[in-house]
C-alpha positions in Angstrom: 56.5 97.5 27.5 54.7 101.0 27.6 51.8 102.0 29.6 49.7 102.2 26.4 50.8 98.5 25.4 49.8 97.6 29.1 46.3 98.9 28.3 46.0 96.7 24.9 46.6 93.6 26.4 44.2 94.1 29.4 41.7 95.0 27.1 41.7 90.8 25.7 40.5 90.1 28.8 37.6 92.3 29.1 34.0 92.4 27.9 33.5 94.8 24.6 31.1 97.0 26.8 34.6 98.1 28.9 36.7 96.5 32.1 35.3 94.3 34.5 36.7 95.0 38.5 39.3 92.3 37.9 40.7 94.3 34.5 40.7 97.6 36.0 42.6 96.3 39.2 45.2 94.6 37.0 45.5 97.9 34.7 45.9 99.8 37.8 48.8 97.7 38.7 50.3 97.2 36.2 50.2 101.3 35.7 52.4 101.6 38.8 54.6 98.7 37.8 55.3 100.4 34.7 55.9 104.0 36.3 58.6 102.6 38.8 60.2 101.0 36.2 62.5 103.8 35.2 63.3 104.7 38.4 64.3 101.4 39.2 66.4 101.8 36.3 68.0 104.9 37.5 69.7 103.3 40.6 71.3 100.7 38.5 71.5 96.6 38.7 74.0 96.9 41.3 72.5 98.4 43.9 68.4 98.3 43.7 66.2 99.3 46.1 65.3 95.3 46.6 69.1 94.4 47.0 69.0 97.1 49.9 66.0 96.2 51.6 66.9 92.5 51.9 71.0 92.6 52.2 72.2 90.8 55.0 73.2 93.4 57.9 77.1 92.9 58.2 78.7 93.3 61.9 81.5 93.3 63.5 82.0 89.9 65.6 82.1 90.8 69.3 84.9 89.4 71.0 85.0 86.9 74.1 84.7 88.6 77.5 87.5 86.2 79.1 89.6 87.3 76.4 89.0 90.8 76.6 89.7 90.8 80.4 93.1 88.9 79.6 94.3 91.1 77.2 93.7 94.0 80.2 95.6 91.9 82.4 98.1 91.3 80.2 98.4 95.3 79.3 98.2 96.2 83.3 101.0 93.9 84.7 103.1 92.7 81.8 102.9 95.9 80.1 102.7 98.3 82.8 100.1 100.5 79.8 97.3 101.1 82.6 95.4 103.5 80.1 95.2 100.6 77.9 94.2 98.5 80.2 91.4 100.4 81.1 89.9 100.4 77.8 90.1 97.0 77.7 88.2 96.5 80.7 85.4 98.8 79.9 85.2 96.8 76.5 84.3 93.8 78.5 81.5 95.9 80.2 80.2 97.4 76.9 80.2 94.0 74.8 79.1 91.9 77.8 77.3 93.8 80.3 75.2 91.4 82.2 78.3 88.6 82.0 80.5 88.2 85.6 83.4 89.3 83.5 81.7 92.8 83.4 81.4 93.2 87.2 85.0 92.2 87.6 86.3 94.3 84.9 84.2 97.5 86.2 86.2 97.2 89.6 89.4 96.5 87.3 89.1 99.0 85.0 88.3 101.3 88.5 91.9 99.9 89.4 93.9 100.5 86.1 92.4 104.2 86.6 93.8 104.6 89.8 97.3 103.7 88.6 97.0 105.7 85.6 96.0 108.4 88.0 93.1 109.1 86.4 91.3 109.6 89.8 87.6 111.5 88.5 87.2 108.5 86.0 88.5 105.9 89.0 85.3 106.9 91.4 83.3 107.3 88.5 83.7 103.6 87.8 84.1 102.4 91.4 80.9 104.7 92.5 79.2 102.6 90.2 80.7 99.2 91.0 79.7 99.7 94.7 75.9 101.0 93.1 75.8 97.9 91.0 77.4 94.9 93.4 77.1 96.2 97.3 76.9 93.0 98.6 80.5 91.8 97.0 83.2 90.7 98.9 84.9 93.5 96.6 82.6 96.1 97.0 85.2 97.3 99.9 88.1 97.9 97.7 86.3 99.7 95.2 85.0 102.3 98.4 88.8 102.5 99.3 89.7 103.3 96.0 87.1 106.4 95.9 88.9 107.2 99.1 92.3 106.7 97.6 91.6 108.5 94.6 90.6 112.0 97.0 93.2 111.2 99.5 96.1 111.5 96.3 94.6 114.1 95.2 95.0 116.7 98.5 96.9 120.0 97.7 99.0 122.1 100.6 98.0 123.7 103.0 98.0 127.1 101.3 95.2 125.6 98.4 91.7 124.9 99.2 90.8 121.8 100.8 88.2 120.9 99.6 89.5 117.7 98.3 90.7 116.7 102.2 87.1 117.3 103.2 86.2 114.8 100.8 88.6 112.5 101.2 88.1 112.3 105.2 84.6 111.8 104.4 85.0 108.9 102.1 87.6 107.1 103.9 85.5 107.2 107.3 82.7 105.3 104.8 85.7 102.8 104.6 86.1 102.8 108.5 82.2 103.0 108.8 81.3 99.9 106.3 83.9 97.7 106.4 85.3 98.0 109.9 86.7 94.7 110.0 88.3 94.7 106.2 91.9 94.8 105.7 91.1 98.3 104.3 89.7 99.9 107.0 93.1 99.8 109.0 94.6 101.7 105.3 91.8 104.0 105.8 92.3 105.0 109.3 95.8 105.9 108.6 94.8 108.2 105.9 92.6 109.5 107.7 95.0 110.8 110.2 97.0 112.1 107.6 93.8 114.2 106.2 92.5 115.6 109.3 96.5 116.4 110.1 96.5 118.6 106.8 93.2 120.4 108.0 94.4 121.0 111.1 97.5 122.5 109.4 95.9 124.5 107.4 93.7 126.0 110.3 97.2 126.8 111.8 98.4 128.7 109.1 95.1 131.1 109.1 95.9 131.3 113.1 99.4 132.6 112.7 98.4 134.7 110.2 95.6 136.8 112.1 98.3 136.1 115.1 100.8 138.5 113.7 98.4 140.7 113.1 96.9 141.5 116.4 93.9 139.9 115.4 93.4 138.1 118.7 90.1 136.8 118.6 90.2 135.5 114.6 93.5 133.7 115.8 91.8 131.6 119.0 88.6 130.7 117.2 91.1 129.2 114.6 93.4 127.7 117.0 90.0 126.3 119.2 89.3 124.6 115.8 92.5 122.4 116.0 91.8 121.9 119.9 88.1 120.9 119.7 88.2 118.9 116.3 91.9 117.7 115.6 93.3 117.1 119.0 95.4 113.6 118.0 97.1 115.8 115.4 100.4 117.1 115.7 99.4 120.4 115.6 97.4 120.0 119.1 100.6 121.4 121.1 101.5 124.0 118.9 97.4 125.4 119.0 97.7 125.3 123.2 100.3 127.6 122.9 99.2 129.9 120.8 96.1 129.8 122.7 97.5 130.8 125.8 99.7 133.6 123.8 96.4 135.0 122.5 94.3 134.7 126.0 97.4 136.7 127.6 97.2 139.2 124.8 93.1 140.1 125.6 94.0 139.2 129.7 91.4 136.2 129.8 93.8 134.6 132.1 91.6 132.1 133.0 91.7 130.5 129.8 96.0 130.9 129.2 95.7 129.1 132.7 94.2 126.5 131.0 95.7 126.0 127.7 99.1 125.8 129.7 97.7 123.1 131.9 96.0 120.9 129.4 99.1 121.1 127.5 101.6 120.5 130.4 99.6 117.6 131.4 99.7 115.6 127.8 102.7 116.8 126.6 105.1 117.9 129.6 108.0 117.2 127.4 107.1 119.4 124.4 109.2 123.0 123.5 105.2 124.2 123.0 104.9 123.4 126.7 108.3 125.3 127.9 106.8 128.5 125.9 103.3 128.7 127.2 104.7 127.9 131.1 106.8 130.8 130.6 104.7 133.3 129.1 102.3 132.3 131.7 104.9 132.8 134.6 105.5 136.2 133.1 102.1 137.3 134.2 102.8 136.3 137.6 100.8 132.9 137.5 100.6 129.9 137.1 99.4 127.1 135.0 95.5 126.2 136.6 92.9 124.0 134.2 89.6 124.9 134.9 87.3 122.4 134.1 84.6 123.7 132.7 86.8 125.6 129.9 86.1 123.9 126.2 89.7 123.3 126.2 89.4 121.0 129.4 86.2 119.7 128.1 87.5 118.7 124.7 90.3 116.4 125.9 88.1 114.6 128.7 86.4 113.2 125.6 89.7 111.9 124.5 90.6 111.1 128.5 93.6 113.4 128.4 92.4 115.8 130.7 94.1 116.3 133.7 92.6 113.8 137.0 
């Protein structure tokens, strides 16, 4: 029907003096009707602007968070697939992220990244487990796996150490928090090992400035190892070269010492054997004076000499 028709038939309804309010509010209506007509027309039966306003919104069924957490099982012991075990996991957190299946997932999926060693995205998702839950019983297995994750990740001596830094100070967190967990007793042996590769790489710069007459660059790098890493196994060799370097700039007193302190603790060592002779070759003989930092520094351990 065209606009013009519209018009007619309104008019039967009017007065002959012209359109009452009602007519000329139905002929304004019915105008607009008739002008969206053709572009309703344009968009076709099929797919109308009403068939697109009130279709039913079709998604995708989420799927049950036991399930999901099964199927990462599954994929992380059956299948030895910890990448795809991961995603599984982190599924369960995204579709059900307030459930219990999402808090033991995030410290699983924390755990299938470890294995995969994926370590930046493990302490990604353990940081956040021990944010999220630190008052569960887990909540100390998902520190030790930030700690892990560092720990595995230290280079030689010869790189930066900057991950050792990092790892000692997460796995003392370990030691700090949980001191009575099963992983605090994991932790302190790793940390050993981590303060032993700082001391080792201290050593290395020592020798170095060593051979090259650099005497006073070589002690302040071998007091490092005395003073900070003395339960290392690089305490006998830093004595040593202590007293080498002190009988090189003829502070005596100190050679004295670093003989001593290292006769007394380790009489047995070839480090020892060196240092007495080298100190005999000056015409003296080993002599700790207490107040020396190198006296000082084992009394805190109770090594020093009584």
């Amino acid at each position: 029907m065209s606009a013009q028709r519209v018009m007619v038939e309104l008019r039967k309804f009017s007065p002959r003096s012209g359109f009452n309010r009602l007519g000329r509010q139905l002929c304004l209506v019915a105008g607009l009707i008739v002008l969206a007509m053709p572009l309703g027309a344009c968009a076709g039966d099929s797919s109308s602007l009403w068939d697109k306003m009130f279709s039913k919104d079709e998604t995708v069924p989420e799927e049950p968070a036991d399930k999901l957490y099964n199927e990462g099982l599954f994929l992380m012991n059956d299948k030895k697939d910890p990448k795809s075990a991961s995603k599984k996991f982190e599924e369960v957190d995204r579709q059900h992220p307030y459930s219990d299946w999402a808090r033991k997932s995030l410290l699983m999926s924390a755990y299938a990244f470890y294995n995969a060693q994926e370590y930046d995205s493990c302490i990604g998702a353990a940081t956040r487990y021990v944010t999220l839950h630190p008052g569960s019983p887990d909540a100390a297995y998902a520190q030790y796996l930030i700690a892990a994750s560092h720990y595995d990740q230290i280079q030689d001596i010869s790189r930066d150490q900057g991950r050792t830094e990092k790892a000692i100070a997460a796995l003392e967190e370990v030691i700090r928090k949980y001191p009575t967990s099963e992983y605090a007793v994991s932790a302190k042996t790793k940390l050993e090992g981590a303060r032993d590769q700082l001391a080792g790489r201290e050593m290395s710069i020592g020798r170095y400035y060593l051979k090259k007459h650099d005497y006073i660059a070589a002690i302040n790098r071998f007091k490092t190892v005395v003073t900070q890493y003395q339960t290392t196994r690089h305490v006998e060799e830093a004595l040593a070269r202590l007293t080498e370097a002190y009988m090189a700039i003829g502070i005596v007193s100190e050679a004295q010492t670093a003989a001593a302190v290292l006769g007394h603790n380790f009489p047995d060592s070839r480090w020892y054997q060196d240092a007495y002779n080298l100190v005999r070759s000056g015409g003296l003989e080993p002599s700790e004076n207490r107040g020396s930092y190198i006296s000082r520094a084992f009394e805190k351990l109770g090594l020093a000499r009584n």
